[in-house]
N, C-alpha and C positions, 0 to 999 in steps of 0.2 A: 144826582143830588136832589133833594124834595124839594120843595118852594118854600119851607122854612129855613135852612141853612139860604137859599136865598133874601130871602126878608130879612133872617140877623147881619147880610154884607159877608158870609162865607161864599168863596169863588168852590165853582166845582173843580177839584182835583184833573189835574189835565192826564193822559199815560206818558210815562217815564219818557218817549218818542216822541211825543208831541212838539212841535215849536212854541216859542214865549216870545210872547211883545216886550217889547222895554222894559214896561212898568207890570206884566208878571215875572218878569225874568229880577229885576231890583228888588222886589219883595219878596222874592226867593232866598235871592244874596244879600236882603237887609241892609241895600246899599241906596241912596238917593241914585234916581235915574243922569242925573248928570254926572254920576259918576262915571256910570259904563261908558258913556258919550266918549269921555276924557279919556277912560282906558283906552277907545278904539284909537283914539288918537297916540296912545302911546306903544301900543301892542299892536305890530301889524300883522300880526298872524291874525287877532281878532276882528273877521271880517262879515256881520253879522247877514245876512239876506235884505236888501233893501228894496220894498213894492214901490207903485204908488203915491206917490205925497211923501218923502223917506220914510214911511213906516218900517220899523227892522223889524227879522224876525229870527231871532236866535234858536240855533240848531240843539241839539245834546251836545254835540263838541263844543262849542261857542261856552255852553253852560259848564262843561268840566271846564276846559280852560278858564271862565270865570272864578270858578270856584279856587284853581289853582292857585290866581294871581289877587283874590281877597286871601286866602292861605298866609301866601308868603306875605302879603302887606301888611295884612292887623292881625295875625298869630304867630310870625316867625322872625317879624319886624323887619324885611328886607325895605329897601329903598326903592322908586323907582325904576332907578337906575338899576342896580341891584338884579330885580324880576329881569327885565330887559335883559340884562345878560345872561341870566339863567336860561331864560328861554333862547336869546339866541344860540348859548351853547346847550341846548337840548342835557344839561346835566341839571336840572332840578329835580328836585325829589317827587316824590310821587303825593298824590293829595295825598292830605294827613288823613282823613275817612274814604277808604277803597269801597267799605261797605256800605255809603249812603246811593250809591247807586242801586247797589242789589237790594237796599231797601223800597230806593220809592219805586222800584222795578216788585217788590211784592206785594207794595200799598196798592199797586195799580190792579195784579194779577186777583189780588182780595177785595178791591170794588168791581170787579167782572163776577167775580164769583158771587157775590153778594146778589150783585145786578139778574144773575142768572137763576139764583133760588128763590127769590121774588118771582120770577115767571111762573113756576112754578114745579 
């Protein structure tokens, strides 16, 4: 990314692979960071990577399951309670966008490419 999308406060795009701190991972999910906190506490399957000083660091799994359980909460209106049993009985539906993964999985493959015909 150039040092002017830095100077306007644009983060560089991480790859689809990469792990997210908290607070990339919240502004993914358009969630306050104390949200996710509270889901870990709610969702024990969501068990994020924790270094150092608890810094987390969420996986691609962490992030679909994230994504799952903002789905079912503020799109499909489940309950806490609700998700919780969905996930415990492994019958919930599948995220509503299958293909935002295979997108940011092309966004990532088109800034390589990019990256690459710059060199020259």
């Amino acid at each position: 990314m150039s040092a002017v999308a830095h100077a306007n406060g644009a983060r560089p795009r991480k790859a689809a692979g990469a792990f997210r701190t908290i607070s990339e991972a919240a502004e993914e999910l358009n969630v306050p960071q104390h949200v996710l906190r509270f889901w870990e506490t709610k969702f024990p399957t969501l068990q994020p990577l924790k270094r150092g000083g608890g810094r987390r660091y969420y996986r691609p799994e962490d992030l679909a399951l994230l994504r799952r359980i903002a789905d079912l909460l503020y799109t499909q209106g489940y309950t806490i309670k609700g998700v919780q049993r969905l996930l415990e009985d492994s019958e919930a539906p599948p995220p509503a966008s299958p293909e935002a993964g295979v997108m940011e999985e092309l966004d990532a493959i088109a800034a390589a490419l990019r990256r690459l015909s710059r060199r020259g």
